[in-house]
N, CA, C and O atoms as a Maestro MAE file, in Angstrom:
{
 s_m_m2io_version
 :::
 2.0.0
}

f_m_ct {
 s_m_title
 :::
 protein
 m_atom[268] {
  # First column is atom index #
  i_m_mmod_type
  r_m_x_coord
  r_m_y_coord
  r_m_z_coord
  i_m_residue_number
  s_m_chain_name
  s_m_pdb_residue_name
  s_m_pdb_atom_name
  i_m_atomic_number
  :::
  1 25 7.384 -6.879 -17.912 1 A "UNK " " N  " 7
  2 3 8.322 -6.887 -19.023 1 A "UNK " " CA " 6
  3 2 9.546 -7.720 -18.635 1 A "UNK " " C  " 6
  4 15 9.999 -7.557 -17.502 1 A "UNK " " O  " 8
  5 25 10.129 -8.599 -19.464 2 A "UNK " " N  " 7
  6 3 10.737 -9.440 -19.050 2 A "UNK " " CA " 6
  7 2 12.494 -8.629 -19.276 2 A "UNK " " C  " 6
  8 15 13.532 -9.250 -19.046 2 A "UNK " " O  " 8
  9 25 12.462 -7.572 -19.625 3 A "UNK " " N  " 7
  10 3 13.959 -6.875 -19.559 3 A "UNK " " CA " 6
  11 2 14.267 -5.864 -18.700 3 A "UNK " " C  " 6
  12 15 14.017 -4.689 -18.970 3 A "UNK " " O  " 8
  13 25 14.977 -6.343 -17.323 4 A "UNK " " N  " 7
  14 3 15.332 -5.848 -16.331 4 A "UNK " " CA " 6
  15 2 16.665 -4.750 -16.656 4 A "UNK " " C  " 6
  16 15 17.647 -5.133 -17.292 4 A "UNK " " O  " 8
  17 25 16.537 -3.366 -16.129 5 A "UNK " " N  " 7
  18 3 17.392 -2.131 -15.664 5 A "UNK " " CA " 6
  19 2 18.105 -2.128 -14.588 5 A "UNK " " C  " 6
  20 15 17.765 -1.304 -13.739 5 A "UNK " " O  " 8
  21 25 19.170 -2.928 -14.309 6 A "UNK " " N  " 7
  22 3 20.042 -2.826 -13.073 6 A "UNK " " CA " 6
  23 2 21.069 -1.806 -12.718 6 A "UNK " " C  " 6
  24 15 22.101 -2.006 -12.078 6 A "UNK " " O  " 8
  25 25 20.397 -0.037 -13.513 7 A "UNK " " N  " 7
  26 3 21.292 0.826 -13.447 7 A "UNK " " CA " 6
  27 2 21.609 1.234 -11.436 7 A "UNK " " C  " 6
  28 15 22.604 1.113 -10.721 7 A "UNK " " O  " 8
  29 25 20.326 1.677 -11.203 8 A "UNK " " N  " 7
  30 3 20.067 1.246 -9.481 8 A "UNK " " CA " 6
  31 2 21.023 0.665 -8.909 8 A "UNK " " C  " 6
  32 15 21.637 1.409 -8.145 8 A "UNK " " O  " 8
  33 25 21.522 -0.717 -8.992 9 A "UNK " " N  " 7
  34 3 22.705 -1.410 -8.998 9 A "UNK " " CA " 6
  35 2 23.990 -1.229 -9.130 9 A "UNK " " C  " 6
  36 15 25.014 -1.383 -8.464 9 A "UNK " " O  " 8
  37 25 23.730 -0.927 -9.980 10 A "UNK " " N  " 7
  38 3 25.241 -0.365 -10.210 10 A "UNK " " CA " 6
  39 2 25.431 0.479 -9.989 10 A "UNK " " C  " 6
  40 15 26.625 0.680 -10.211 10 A "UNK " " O  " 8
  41 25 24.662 1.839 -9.376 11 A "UNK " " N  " 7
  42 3 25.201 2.927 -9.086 11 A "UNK " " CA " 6
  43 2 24.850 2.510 -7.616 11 A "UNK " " C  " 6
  44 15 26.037 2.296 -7.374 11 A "UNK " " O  " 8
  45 25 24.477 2.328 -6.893 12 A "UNK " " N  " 7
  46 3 24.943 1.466 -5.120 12 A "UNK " " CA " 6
  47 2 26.166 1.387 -5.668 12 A "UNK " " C  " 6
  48 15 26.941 2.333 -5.529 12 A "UNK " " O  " 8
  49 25 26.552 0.195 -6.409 13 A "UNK " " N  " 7
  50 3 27.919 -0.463 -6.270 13 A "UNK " " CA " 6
  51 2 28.965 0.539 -6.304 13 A "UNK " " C  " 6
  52 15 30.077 0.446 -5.785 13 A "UNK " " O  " 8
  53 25 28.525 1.436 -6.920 14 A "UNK " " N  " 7
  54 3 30.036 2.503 -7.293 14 A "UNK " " CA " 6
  55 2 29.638 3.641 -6.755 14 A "UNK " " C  " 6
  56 15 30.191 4.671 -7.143 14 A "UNK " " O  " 8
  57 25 28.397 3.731 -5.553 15 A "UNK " " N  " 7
  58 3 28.311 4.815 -4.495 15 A "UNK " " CA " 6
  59 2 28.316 6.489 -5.461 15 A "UNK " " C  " 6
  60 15 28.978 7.524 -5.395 15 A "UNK " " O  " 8
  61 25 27.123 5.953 -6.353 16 A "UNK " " N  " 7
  62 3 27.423 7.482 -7.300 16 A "UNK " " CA " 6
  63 2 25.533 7.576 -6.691 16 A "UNK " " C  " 6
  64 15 24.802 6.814 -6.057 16 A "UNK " " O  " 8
  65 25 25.420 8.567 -7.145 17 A "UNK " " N  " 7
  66 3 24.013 9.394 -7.162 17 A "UNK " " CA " 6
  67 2 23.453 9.431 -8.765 17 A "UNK " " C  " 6
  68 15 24.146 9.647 -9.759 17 A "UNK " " O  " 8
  69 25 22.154 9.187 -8.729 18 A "UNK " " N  " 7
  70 3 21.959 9.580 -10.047 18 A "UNK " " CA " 6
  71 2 21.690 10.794 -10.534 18 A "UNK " " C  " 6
  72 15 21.180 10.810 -11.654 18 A "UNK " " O  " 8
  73 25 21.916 11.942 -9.941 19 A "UNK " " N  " 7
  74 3 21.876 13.112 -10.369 19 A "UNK " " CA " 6
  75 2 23.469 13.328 -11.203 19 A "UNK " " C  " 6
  76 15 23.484 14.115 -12.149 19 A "UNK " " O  " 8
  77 25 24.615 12.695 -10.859 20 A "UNK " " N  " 7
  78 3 25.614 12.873 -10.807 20 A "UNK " " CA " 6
  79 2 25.957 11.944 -12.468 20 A "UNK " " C  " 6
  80 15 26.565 12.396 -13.438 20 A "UNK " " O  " 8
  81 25 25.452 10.840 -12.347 21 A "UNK " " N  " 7
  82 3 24.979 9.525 -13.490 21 A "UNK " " CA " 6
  83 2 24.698 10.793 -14.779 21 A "UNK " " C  " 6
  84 15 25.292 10.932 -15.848 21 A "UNK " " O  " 8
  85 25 23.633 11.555 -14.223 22 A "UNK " " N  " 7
  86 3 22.716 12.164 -15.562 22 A "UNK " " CA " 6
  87 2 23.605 13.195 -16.049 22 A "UNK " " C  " 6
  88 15 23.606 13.435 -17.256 22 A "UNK " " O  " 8
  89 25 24.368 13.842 -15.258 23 A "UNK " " N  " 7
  90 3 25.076 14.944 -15.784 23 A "UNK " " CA " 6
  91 2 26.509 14.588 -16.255 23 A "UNK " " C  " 6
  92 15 27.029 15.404 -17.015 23 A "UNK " " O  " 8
  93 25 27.342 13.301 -15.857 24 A "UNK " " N  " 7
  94 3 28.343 12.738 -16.557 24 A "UNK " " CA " 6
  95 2 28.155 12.151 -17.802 24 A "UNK " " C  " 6
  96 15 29.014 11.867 -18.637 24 A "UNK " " O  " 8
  97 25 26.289 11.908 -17.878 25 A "UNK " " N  " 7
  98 3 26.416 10.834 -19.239 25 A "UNK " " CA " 6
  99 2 25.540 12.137 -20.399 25 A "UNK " " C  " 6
  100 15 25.392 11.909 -21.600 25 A "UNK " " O  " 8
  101 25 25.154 13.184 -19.858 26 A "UNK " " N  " 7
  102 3 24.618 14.247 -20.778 26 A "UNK " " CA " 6
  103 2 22.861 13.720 -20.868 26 A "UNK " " C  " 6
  104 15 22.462 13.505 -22.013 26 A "UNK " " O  " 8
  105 25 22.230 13.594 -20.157 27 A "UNK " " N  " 7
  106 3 20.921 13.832 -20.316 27 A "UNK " " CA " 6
  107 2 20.244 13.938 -18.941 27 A "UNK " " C  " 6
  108 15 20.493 13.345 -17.892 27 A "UNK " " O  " 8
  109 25 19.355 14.824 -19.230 28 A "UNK " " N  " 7
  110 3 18.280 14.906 -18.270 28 A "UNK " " CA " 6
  111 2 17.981 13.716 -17.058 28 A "UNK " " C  " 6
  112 15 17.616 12.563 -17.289 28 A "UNK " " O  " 8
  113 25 18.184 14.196 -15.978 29 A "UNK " " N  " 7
  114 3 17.740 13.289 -14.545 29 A "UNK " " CA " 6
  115 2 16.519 12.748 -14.816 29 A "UNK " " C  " 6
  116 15 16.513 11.518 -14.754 29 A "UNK " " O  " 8
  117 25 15.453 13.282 -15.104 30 A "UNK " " N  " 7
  118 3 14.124 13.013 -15.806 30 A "UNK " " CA " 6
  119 2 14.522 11.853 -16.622 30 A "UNK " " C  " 6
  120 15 14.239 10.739 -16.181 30 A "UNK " " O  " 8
  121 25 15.133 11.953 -17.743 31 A "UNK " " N  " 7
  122 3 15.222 10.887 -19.143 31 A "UNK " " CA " 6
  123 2 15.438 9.725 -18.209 31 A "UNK " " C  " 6
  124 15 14.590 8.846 -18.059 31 A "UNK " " O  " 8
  125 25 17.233 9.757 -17.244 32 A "UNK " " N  " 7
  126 3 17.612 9.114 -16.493 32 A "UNK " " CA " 6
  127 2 16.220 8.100 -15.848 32 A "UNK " " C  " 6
  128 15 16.174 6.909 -16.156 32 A "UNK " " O  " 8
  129 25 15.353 8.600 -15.124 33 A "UNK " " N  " 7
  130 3 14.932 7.931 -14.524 33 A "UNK " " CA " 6
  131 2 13.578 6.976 -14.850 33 A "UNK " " C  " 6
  132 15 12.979 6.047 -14.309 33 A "UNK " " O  " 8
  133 25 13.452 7.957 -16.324 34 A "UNK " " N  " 7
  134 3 12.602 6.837 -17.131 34 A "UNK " " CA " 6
  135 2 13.206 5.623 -17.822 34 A "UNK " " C  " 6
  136 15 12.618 4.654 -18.302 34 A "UNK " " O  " 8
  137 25 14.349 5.855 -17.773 35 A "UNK " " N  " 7
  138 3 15.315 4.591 -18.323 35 A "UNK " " CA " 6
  139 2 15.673 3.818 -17.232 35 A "UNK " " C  " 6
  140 15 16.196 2.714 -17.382 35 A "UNK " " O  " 8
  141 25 15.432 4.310 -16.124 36 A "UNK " " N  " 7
  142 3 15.659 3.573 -14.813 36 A "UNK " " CA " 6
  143 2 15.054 2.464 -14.069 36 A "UNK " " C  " 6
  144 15 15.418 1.524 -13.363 36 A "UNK " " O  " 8
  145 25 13.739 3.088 -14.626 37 A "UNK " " N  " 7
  146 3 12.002 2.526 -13.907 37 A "UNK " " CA " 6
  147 2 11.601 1.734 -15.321 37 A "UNK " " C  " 6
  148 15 10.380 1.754 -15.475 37 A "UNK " " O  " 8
  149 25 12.306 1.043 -16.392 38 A "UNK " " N  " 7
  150 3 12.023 0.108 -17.496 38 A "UNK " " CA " 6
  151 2 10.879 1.078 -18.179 38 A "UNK " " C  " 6
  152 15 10.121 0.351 -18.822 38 A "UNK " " O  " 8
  153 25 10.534 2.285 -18.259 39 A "UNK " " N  " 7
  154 3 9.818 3.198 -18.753 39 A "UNK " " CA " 6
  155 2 9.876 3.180 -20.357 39 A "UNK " " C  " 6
  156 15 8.950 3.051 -21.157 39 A "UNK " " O  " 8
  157 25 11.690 3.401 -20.648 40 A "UNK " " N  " 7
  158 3 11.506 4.013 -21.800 40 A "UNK " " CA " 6
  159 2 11.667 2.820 -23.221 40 A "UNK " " C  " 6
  160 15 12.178 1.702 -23.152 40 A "UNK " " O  " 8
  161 25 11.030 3.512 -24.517 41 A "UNK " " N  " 7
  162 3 10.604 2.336 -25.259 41 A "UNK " " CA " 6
  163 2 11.911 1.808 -26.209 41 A "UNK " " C  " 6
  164 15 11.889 1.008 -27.144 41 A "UNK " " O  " 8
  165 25 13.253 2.679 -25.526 42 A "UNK " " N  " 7
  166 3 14.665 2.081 -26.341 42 A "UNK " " CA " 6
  167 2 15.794 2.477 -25.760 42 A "UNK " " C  " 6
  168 15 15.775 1.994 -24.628 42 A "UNK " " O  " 8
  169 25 16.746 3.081 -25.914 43 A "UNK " " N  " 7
  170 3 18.032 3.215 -25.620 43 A "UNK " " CA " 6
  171 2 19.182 3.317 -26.767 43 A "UNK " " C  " 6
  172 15 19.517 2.346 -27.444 43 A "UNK " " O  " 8
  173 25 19.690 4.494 -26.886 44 A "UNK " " N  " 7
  174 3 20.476 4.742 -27.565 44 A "UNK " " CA " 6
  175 2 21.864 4.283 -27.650 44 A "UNK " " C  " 6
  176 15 22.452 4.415 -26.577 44 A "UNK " " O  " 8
  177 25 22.668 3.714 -28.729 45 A "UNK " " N  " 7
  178 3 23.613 2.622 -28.336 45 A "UNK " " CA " 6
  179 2 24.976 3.921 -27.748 45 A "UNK " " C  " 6
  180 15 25.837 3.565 -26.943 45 A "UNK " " O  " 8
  181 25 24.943 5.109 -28.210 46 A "UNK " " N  " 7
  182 3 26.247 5.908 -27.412 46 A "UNK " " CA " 6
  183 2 25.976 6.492 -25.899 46 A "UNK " " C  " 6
  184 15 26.791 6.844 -25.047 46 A "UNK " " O  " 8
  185 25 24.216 6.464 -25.862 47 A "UNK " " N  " 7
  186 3 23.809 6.315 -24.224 47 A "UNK " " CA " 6
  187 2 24.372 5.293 -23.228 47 A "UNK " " C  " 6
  188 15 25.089 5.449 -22.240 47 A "UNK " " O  " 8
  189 25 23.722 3.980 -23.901 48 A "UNK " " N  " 7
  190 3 24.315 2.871 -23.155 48 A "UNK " " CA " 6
  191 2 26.150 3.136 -22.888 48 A "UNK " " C  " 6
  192 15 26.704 2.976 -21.801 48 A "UNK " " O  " 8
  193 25 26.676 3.465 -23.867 49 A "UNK " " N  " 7
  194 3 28.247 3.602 -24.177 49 A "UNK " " CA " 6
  195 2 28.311 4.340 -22.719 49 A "UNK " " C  " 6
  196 15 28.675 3.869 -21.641 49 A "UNK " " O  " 8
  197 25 27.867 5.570 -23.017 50 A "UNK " " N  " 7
  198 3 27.649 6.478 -21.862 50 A "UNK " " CA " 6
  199 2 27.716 6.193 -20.231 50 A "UNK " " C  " 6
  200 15 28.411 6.604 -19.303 50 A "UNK " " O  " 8
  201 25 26.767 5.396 -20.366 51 A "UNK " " N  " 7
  202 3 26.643 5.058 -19.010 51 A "UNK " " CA " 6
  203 2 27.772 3.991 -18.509 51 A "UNK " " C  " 6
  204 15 28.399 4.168 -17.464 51 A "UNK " " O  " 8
  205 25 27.972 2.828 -19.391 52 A "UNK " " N  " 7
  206 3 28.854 1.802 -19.650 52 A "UNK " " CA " 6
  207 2 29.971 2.395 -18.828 52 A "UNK " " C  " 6
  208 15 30.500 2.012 -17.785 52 A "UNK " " O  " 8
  209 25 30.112 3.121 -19.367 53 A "UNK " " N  " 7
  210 3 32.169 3.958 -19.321 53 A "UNK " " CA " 6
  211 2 31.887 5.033 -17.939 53 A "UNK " " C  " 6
  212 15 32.902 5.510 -17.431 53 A "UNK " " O  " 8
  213 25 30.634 5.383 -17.379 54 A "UNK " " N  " 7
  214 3 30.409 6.299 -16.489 54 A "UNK " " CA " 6
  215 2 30.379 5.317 -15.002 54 A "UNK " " C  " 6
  216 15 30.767 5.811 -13.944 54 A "UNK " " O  " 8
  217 25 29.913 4.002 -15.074 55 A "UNK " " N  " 7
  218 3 29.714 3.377 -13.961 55 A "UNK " " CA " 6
  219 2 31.245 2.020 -14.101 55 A "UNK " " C  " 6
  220 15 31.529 1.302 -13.142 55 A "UNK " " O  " 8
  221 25 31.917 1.960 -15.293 56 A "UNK " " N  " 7
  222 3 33.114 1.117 -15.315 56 A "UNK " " CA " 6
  223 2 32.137 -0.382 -15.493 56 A "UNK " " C  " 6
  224 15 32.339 -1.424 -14.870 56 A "UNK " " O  " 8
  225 25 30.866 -0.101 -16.691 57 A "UNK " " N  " 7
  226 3 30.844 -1.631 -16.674 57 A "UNK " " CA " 6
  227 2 30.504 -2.162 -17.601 57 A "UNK " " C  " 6
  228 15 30.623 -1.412 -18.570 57 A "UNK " " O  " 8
  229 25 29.950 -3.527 -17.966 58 A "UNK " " N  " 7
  230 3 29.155 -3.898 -19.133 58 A "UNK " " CA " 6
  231 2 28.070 -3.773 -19.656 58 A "UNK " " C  " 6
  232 15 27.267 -3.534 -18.754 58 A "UNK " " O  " 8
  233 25 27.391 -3.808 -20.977 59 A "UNK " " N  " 7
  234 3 26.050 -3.517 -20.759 59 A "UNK " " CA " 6
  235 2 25.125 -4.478 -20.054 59 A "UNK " " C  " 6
  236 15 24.003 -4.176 -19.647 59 A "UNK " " O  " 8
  237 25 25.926 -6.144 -19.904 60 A "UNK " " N  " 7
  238 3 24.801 -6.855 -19.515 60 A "UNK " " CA " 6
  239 2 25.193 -7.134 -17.547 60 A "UNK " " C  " 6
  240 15 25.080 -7.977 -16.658 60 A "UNK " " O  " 8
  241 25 25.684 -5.755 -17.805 61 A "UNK " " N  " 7
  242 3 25.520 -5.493 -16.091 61 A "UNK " " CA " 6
  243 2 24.067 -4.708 -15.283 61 A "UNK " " C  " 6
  244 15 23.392 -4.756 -14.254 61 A "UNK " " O  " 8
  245 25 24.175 -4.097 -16.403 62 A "UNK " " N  " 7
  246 3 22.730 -3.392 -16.683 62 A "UNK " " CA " 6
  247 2 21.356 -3.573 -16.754 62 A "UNK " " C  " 6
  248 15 20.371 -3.269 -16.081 62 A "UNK " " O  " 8
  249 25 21.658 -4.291 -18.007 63 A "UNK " " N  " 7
  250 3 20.136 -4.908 -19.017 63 A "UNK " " CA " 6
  251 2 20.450 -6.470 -18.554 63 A "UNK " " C  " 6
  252 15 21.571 -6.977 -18.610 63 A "UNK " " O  " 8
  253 25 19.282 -7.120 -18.098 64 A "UNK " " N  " 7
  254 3 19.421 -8.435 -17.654 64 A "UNK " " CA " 6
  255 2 17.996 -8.955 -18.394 64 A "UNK " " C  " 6
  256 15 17.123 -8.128 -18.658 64 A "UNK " " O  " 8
  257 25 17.878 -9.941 -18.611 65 A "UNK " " N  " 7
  258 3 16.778 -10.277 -19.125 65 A "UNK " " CA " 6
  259 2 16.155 -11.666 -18.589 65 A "UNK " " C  " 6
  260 15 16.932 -12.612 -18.466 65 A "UNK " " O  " 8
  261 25 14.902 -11.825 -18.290 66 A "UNK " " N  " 7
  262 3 14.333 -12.659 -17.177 66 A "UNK " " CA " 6
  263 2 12.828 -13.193 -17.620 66 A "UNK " " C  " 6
  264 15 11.862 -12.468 -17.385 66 A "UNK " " O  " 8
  265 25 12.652 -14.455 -18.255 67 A "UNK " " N  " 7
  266 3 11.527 -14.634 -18.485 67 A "UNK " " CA " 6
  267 2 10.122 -14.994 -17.790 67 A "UNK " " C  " 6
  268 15 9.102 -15.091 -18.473 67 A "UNK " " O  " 8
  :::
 }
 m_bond[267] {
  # First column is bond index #
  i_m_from
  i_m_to
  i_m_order
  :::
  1 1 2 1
  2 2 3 1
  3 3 4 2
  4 3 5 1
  5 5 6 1
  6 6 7 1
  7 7 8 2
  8 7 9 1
  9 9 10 1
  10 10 11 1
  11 11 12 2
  12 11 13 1
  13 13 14 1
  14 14 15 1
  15 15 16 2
  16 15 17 1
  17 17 18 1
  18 18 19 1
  19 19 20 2
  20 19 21 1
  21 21 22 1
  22 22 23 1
  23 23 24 2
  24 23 25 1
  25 25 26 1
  26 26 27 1
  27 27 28 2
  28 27 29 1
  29 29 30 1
  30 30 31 1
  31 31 32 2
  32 31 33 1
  33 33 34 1
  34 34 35 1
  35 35 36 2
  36 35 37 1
  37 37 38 1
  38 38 39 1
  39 39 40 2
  40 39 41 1
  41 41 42 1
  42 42 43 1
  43 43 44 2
  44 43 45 1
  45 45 46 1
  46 46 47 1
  47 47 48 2
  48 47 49 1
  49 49 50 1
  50 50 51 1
  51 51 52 2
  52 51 53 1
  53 53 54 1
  54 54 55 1
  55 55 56 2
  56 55 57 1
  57 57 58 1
  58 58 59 1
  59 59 60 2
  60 59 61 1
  61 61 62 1
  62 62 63 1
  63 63 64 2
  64 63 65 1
  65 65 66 1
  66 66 67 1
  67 67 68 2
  68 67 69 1
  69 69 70 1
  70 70 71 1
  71 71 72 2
  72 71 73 1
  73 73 74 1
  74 74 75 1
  75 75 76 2
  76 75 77 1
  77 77 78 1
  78 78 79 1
  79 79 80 2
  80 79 81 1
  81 81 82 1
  82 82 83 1
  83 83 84 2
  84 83 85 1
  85 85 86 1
  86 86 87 1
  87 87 88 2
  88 87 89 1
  89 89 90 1
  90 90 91 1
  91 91 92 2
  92 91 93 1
  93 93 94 1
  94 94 95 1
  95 95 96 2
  96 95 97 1
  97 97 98 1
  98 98 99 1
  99 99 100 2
  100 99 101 1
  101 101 102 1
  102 102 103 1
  103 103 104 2
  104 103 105 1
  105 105 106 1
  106 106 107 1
  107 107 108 2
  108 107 109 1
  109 109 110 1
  110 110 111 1
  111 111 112 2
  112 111 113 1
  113 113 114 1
  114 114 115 1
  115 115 116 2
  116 115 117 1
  117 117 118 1
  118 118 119 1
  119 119 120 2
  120 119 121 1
  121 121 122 1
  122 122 123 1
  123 123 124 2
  124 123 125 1
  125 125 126 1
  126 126 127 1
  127 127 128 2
  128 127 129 1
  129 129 130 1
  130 130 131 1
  131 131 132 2
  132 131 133 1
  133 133 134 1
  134 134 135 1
  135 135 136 2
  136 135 137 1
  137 137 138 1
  138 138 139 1
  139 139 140 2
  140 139 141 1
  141 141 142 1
  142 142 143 1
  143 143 144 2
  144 143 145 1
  145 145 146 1
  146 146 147 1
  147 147 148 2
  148 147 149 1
  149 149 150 1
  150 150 151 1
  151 151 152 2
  152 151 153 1
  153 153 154 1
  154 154 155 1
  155 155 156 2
  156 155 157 1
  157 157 158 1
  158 158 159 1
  159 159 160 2
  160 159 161 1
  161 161 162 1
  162 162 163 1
  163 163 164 2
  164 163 165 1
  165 165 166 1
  166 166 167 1
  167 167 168 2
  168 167 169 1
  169 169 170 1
  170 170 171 1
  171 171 172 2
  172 171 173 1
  173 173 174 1
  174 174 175 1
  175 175 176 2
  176 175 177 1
  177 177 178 1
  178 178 179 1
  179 179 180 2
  180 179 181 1
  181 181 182 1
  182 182 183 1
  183 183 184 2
  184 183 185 1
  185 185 186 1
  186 186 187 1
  187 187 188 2
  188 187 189 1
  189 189 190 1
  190 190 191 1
  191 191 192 2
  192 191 193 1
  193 193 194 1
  194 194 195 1
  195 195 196 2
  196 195 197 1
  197 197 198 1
  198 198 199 1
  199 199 200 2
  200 199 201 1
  201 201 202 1
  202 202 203 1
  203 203 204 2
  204 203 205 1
  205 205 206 1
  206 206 207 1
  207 207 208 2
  208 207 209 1
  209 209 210 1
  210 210 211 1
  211 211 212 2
  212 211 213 1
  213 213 214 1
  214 214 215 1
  215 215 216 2
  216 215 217 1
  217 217 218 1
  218 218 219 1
  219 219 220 2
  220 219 221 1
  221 221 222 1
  222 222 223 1
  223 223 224 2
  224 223 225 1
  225 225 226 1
  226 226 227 1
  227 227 228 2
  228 227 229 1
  229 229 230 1
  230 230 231 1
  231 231 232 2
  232 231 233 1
  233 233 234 1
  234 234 235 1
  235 235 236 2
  236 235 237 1
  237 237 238 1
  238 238 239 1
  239 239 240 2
  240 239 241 1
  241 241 242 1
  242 242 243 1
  243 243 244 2
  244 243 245 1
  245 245 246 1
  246 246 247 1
  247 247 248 2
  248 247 249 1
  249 249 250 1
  250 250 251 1
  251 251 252 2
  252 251 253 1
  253 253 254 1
  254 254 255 1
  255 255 256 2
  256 255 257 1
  257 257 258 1
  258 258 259 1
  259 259 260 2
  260 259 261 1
  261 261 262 1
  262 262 263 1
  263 263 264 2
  264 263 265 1
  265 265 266 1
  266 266 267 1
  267 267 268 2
  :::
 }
}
């Protein structure tokens, strides 16, 4: 799939855990990590918000896209 998840990334960069990720942004470690592993089939735009404002970044810090 050519749309890369650089949440992994960014949580190195800001030395968080993703257990810590799932419970600041309100969903399941589980959900978390299917959104992690390019699993899941969308993303909710106040999720992304979520995470955005939880790790201090952009979304296309995140979502990278690579053909």
């Amino acid at each position: 799939m050519p749309i890369i998840i650089n949440i992994d990334v960014m949580l190195a960069k800001r030395k968080m855990k993703s257990m810590d990720l799932a419970e600041a942004i309100g969903i399941t470690p589980a959900n978390l990590s299917v959104l992690k592993n390019g699993k899941a089939k969308g993303v909710r735009f106040e999720t992304l918000e979520a995470i955005c404002k939880a790790l201090d970044c952009k979304p296309g810090d995140i979502i990278d896209y690579v053909e």
